[in-house]
Every structure is written in structure tokens, then in C-alpha cells.
C-alpha positions, -999 to 999 in steps of 0.1 A, spaced: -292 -685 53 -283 -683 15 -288 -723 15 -328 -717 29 -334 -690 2 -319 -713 -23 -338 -745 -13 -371 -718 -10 -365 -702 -46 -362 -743 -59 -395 -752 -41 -414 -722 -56 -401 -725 -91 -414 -760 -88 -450 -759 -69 -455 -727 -90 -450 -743 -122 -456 -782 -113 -489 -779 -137 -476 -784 -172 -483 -747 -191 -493 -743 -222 -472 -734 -251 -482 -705 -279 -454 -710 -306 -462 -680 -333 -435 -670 -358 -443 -646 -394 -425 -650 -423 -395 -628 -435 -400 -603 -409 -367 -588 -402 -354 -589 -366 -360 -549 -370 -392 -542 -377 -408 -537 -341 -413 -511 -316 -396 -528 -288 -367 -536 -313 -361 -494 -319 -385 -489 -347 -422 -476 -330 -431 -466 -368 -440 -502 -371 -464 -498 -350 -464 -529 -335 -483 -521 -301 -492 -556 -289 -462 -574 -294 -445 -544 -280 -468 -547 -247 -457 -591 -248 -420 -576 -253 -425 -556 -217 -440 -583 -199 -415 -609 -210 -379 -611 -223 -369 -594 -257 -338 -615 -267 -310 -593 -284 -290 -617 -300 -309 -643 -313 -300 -661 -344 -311 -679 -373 -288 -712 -384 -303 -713 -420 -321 -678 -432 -341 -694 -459 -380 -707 -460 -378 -742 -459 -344 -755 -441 -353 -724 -414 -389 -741 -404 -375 -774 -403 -344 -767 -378 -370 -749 -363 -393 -776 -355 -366 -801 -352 -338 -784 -332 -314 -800 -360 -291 -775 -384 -298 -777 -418 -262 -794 -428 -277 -821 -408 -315 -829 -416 -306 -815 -451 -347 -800 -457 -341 -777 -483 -345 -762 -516 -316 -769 -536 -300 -806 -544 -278 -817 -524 -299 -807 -496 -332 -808 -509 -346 -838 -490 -376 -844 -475 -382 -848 -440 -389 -889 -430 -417 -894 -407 -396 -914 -384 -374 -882 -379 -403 -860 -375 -416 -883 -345 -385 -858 -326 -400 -829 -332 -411 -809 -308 -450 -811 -320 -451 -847 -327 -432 -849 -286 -456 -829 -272 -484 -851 -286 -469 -883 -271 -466 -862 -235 -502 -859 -235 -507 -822 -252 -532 -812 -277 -516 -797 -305 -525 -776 -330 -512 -761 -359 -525 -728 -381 -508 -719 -419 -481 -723 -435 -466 -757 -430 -436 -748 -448 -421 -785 -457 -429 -820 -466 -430 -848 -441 -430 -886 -460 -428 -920 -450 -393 -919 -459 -363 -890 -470 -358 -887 -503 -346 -858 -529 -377 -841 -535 -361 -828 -574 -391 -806 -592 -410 -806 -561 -437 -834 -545 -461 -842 -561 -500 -853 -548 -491 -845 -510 -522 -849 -489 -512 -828 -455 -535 -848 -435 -524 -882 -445 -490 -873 -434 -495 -852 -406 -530 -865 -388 -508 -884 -361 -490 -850 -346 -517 -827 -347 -549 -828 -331 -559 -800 -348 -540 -787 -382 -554 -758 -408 -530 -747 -431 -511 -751 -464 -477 -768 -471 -463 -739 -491 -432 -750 -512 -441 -783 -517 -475 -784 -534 -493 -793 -502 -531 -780 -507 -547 -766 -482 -560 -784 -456 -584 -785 -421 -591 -809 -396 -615 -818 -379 -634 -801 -402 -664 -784 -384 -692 -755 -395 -669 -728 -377 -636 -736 -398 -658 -738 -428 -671 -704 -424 -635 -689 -415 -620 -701 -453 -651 -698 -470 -643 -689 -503 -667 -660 -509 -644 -644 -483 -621 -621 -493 -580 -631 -502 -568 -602 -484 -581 -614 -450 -560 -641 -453 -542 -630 -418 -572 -630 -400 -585 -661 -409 -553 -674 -392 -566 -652 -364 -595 -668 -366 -588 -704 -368 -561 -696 -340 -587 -687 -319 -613 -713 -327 -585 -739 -317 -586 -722 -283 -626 -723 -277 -623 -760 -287 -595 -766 -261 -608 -786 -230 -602 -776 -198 -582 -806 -185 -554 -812 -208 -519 -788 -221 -520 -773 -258 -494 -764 -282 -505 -742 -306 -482 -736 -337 -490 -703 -358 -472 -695 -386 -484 -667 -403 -479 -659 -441 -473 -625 -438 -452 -606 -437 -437 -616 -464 -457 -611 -497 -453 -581 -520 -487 -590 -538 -519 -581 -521 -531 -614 -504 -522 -601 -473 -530 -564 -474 -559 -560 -449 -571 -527 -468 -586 -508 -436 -548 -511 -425 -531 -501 -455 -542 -463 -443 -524 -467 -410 -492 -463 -434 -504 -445 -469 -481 -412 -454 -455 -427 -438 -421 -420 -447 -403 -448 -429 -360 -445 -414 -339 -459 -435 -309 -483 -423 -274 -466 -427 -264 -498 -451 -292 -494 -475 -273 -487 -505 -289 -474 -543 -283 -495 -570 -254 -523 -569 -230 -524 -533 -197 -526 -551 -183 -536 -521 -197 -571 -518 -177 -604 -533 -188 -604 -574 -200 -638 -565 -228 -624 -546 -240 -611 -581 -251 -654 -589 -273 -648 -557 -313 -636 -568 -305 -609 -536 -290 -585 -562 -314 -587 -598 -347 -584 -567 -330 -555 -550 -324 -537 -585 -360 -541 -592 -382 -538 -557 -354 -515 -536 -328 -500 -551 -338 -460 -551 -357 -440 -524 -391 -445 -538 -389 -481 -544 -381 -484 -505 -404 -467 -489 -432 -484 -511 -423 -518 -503 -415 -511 -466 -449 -494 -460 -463 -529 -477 -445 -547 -446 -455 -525 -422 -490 -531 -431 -492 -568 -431 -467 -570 -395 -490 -544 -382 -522 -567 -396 -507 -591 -374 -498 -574 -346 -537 -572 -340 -537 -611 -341 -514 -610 -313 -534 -587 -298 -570 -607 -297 -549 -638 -285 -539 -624 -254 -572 -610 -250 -587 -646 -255 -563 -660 -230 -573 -636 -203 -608 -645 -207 -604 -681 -208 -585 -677 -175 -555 -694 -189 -531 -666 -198 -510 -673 -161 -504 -710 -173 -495 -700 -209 -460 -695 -229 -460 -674 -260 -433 -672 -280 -428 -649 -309 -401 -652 -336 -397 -655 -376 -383 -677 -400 -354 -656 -412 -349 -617 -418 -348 -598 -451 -323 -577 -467 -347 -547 -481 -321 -532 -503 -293 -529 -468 -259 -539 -488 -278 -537 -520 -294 -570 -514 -328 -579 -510 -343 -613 -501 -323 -635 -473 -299 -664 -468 -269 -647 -469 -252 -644 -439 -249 -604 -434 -270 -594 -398 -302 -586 -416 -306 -619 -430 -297 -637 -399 -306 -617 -367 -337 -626 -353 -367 -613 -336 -377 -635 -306 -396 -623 -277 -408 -646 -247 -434 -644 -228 -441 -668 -197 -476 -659 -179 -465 -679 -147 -437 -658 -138 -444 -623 -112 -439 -591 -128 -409 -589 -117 -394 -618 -125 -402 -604 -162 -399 -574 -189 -362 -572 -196 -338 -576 -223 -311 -605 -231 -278 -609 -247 -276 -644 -242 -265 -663 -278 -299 -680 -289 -303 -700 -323 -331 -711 -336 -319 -744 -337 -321 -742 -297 -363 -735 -299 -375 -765 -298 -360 -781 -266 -364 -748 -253 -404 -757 -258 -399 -797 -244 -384 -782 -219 -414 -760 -207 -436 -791 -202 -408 -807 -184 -394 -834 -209 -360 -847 -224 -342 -836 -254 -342 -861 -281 -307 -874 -291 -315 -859 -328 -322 -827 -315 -285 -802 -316 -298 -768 -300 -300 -766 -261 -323 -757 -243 -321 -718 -231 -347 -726 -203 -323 -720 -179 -318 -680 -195 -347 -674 -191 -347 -685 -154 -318 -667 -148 -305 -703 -133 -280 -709 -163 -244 -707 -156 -237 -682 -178 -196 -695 -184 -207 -726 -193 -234 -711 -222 -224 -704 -261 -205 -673 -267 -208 -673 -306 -238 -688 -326 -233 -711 -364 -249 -703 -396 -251 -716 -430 -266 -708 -467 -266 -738 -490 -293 -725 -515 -284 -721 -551 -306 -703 -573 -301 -722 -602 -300 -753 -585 -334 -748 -577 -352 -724 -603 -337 -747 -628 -356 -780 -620 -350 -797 -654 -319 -811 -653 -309 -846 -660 -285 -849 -633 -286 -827 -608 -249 -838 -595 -231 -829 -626 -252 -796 -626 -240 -788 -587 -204 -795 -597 -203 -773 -632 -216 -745 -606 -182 -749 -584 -163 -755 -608 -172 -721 -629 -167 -703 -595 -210 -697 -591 -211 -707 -559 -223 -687 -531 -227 -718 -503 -214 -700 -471 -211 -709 -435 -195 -687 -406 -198 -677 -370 -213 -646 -349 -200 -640 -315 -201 -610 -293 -176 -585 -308 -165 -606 -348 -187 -617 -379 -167 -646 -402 -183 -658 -434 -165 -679 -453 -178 -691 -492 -161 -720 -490 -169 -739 -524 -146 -708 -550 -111 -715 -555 -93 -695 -539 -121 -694 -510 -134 -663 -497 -139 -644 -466 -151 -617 -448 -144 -604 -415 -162 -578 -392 -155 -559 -363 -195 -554 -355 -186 -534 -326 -175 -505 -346 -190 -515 -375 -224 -532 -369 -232 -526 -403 -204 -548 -417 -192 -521 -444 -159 -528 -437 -144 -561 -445 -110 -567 -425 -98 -599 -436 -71 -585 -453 -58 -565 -424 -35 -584 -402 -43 -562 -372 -69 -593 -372 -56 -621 -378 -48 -643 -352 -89 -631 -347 -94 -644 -387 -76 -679 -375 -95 -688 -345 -130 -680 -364 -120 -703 -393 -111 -725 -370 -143 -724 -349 -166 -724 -381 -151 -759 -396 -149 -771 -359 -187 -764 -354 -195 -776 -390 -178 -810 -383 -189 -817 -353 -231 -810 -372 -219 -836 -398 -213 -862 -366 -242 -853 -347 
């Protein structure tokens, strides 16, 4: 009996989804893991990405590899880590991305399988003919000359790189969407916009990937303050997280005082005031895009096509907001590197759906995750895994990752100072006058390790998140924990070596 319900459940899974679906990627910038309704924070107000949350799977322990613009979007994209495709800001790892490895990609595979794609804002790194250290920036990049062959359909700006905006194919609608007379501060829905104009050009007969990645909510300026929304949080006093701390954290490593995270928390979040100013700027532009999400679904319900579509909803890294005294990213404390990531698969029965997970997921594992979907192979390049099989609740849960990998290579100097002669003498005065801050460690369910493994002597922290899941308390120097401390440094250079090979 249990072998005909088996061989019934394999035959349904497959005559229900044999038609490939279509795949909704959308992901927001800098919007910390916390920031949502359906993540514990309704003052948000986040209603229709609450509403996808319910009829989908809200992952609780998702992951970013790299916490940081630029290397974050291309792991993303790729499925590579960043110690491996080495797209970043600062030298040594400040290379563009080659054209030949962006043919791996989930966009540019997707394409070759037969899918329209499309893509809507910030692209957020450069793809040339071949890698090379891209010191002071690049120069003269024309977005469509080197990404016309993976997108069918591309609007959008490569931020970081000096990529000017561009559109294609360039029609009276687009036109009108980023006119110019238009106001700045619409800027999120004109990505509404052009998101939904790729969908009433989509033809009936063929699979879409849609890419959005929003520009909010990231900016403190007022590009992306939609003013009718800014009332919806004029009055709000907002919670504040039990790890905020006023003025410096004495408690971090003095090192951390080389990062940017400490001088922009002093001046945008260190006392009450400051806080809730900034935070109610966030809330604006997520909730400004919560309303995006909202007139997508819509769109797919009346195009008849939400039941054959996957939308998945995610960032590119979190934000500290003055928690340990820090504010920006890339450090590897839980605001920075906990993720928001909500699935939602319009094939599968209601009850099939609207649960949580506490299944490990990087980011590095979204993009064979999406090759997946539409039924094809995982490029050799790609590291992640696909979690597929999570959210089928087929996956042998023994044999899937109990601890997820992340790293921060960026260097402020290294990369505000874009002047220097050589930049490889300038990266080795920087370790050797103890400056820097380059990090890597490992997450799993109950221990946080971070080692910064480039001062002499090294340095490391240790947390016991289940009692402390604010990592205040930094046990490496209690040997309670250390046979614990041994087996995470052994797991982190384990997991880095075995990137390097890759």
C-alpha cells in the first residue's frame, strides 16, 4: 500500500508540474531579514508579502555567504561564493565578472532552456568579455552591449560600476515609465511599472524569468521616498532590538573600529532619535514596495498565470541599524547575514503550502534552486545545492547542511582609496599594521564562529545563539567551549578550502 501512494505522489508531482512554471526572482536592497510582518515585526507593515509568506514557505534560517552589494548579487546569480568568483569591491577581489562565466548563471541558463527573461533595476555588477581587476571602477560600460544575449528584456542601471541606465527593447510604454519629467521619488514604482509591462509583453506560449531587484530599501536620501507613504509612518515609534546599543559597543574587537560600520552608526544611529528617524525612512520605502508586490500578484491572477508561477522574495544582505553599535553590513554578526527569503510556488494545493522552515539555506544555493524549477542541471561552476527538494518536503533531511559559510573580504580603504599605485603593497601595509577586518566563519543550529583571520595573533568570537541570539557574549575564552571552538575552526578552514578547489 505505502509503495502505490508513493508511486501516486511521484506521478502527481510530475503531471502536475510537467509544464515548465514561471519564475518571479525579486530581491530589495539592504532590507534586514527583520523587517516584515511575517518575520515578527507587523509595524512594517508589510501586508502583501505577509499574505505570499502564508501561502508559501517563510524560510527561518536563511543565509547570506557575502553581506555586501556587489560580491552578494553575484553569488547570487551565480551560485558561486565570493572567495571563488572573487566580484567585489576591494583588490584582491575586486574582479569583474567574464562573460564566459556568466553564460552559468542562472539568467543566461534559463535563456538557452528556451525562457524569456527579463530583468528590472539595479544590475549591481559588471559582466566583460574577460575578468579583470576592475581598480577605480569601469569605465564606458554599455549594459546592453554586455548583457543583450541573456535578457530578452533588461531596464535598469549597473549601480557600482558606472553602468548608465539602460532599456531594451525600447518601446513608447518604457519611455513613458522613465520619462524624465517624472518625479525621482517614484523611482520604486517605475520598477513596478516596468515589472509589469514585461508581463503584458510576455506571450502566451513560452516560460519567463523575471529578475527584480529593487533599489530600495536601502537609501537614506529621498529617491525612494514615495511621499503619499511617508504618512503611513510620520508617528510611528518603531521596537527597538535588545542589541541596539548608544554610542560605541565596547564590546566588539577594536579592529572593528577600521570598519565604516562604526563612524556611520555614530552619525545616522547611535541615540534614540537618530533610530527611529532612519528606521521610519525604511519602513517607508519596504512598505512602498510591498505595494509592488502587491499589484504583481494581482497581475498574475488576471493573466491567469499565477498557478504556473514561482515567486521568490529575498535581499542582498541585512543591515546593522545601530544593533552592536554598527551600522551598514558585511560583518558577520546575525543582522548582517540572516536573510529574509520567502517562497512562493502557485502550482502547489493549499495545503501543501503556508508554513515555516528551519532548513540551512544560503544564498549561494538560489540559483540552482531556480534551474531546478524548470527542470535543468546544475552547472559544474555553480557551489550551492539546490533546496528543491525542501521545499517538496522529499529531501533527506540527514543528508542536508547543518551549518551554513560566510565571508567579508571588503576593506574600506582598499576601496574608498582608489589612488594607489599598487594596490598589493597597499593590501599588505593594511595586515601588516593589524587593519584588517577580512573574516570568515560558520552558523549552524545552536554556535556562531567568526574568525578575523588576517591580525596576528588572529581573532575570534564564539556564540551560544541559543541563549544568546544576540551574540553579546563572546565565549571563546571559556573552555566550557572548546572542543565546540575546535571543531568550528576546523569546519570554517575545511569549508574555505574546499571553495578555493571548487
Amino acid at each position: 500500500m505505502k509503495k502505490l501512494v508513493l508511486v501516486f505522489c511521484i506521478l502527481f508531482d510530475f503531471v502536475g508540474y510537467a509544464q515548465q512554471p514561471n519564475i518571479i526572482f525579486l530581491m530589495t536592497d539592504d532590507q534586514r531579514w527583520d523587517n516584515f510582518g511575517c518575520y515578527g515585526r507587523p509595524e512594517f507593515k508589510t501586508d502583501n508579502i505577509d499574505k505570499l509568506a502564508e501561502e508559501g514557505v517563510v524560510f527561518d534560517r536563511a543565509y547570506y555567504p557575502v553581506a555586501i552589494c556587489m560580491p552578494s548579487r553575484a553569488t547570487i546569480m551565480s551560485g558561486r561564493y565570493l572567495s571563488n568568483h572573487r566580484v567585489g569591491f576591494s583588490y584582491p577581489n575586486n574582479l569583474t565578472f567574464s562573460k564566459s562565466d556568466f553564460r552559468d548563471t542562472y539568467p543566461a541558463q534559463l535563456k538557452q532552456a528556451g525562457y524569456r527573461t527579463g530583468f528590472v533595476g539595479k544590475f549591481g555588477f559588471p559582466v566583460t568579455d574577460k575578468a579583470y581587476h576592475a581598480e577605480g571602477g569601469v569605465s564606458d560600460y554599455d549594459l546592453q552591449e554586455h548583457l543583450g544575449e541573456y535578457f530578452d528584456f533588461f531596464t535598469g542601471r549597473g549601480v557600482h560600476f558606472r553602468g548608465a541606465f539602460k532599456m531594451w527593447p525600447e518601446d513608447e510604454t518604457l519611455k513613458k515609465i522613465y520619462n524624465e519629467d517624472r518625479p525621482l521619488n517614484e523611482r520604486t514604482l517605475k520598477t513596478g511599472d516596468a515589472m509589469l509591462h514585461f508581463l503584458d509583453t510576455q506571450p502566451k506560449d513560452k516560460p519567463f524569468c523575471l529578475s527584480v531587484s529593487f533599489y530600495a530599501v536601502k537609501n537614506d536620501k529621498d529617491i525612494d521616498m514615495y511621499p503619499p507613504h511617508i504618512k503611513e509612518f510620520e508617528n510611528q515609534i518603531f521596537s527597538v532590538p535588545e542589541n541596539w546599543v548608544e554610542g560605541k559597543n565596547t564590546k566588539l574587537p577594536e579592529l572593528l573600529d577600521h570598519w565604516r560600520g562604526v563612524p556611520l552608526h555614530k552619525k545616522r544611529t547611535s541615540t534614540p532619535e537618530l533610530y527611529q528617524k532612519l528606521v521610519r525612512r525604511f519602513a517607508t520605502q519596504g512598505y512602498t514596495v510591498d505595494q509592488q508586490v502587491g499589484r504583481l500578484v494581482k497581475k498574475l491572477e488576471d493573466m491567469g498565470v499565477l498557478d504556473n508561477t514561482i515567486i521568490i522574495y529575498t535581499s542582498d544582505n541585512g543591515r546593522f541599524h545601530g544593533s552592536q553599535g554598527l551600522y551598514d553590513k558585511a560583518i558577520l554578526y546575525e543582522e548582517s547575514i540572516k536573510a529574509p527569503l520567502i517562497v512562493f510556488d502557485g502550482r502547489k494545493r493549499k495545503e501543501e503550502s503556508g508554513y515555516r522552515e528551519k532548513a540551512f539555506i544560503s544564498s549561494v544555493d538560489i540559483a540552482p534552486t531556480l534551474l531546478s524549477f524548470a527542470g535543468l542541471e546544475t552547472p559544474e561552476k555553480m557551489q550551492g545545492k539546490s533546496f528543491k527538494g525542501i521545499l517538496n518536503q522529499t529531501q533527506n533531511r540527514e543528508d542536508w547542511q547543518k551549518s551554513v559559510y560566510s565571508e567579508s573580504l571588503f576593506i574600506t580603504d582598499l576601496h574608498s582609496k582608489r589612488k594607489y599605485e599598487d594596490f598589493e603593497i597597499a593590501n599588505q601595509d593594511i595586515i601588516k599594521a593589524n587593519k584588517s577586518y577580512r573574516s570568515r566563519g560558520i552558523r549552524n543550529e545552536k554556535f556562531k564562529y567568526i574568525i578575523y583571520y588576517e591580525h596576528t595573533p588572529v581573532i575570534e568570537e564564539l556564540y551560544d545563539l541559543k541563549n544568546d541570539p544576540n551574540e553579546m557574549n563572546n565565549l571563546v575564552y571559556d573552555k566550557k567551549y572548546a572542543k565546540e571552538l575546535e571543531r568550528l575552526r576546523e569546519e570554517t578552514n575545511k569549508t574555505y578550502q574546499k571553495i578555493q578547489k571548487l
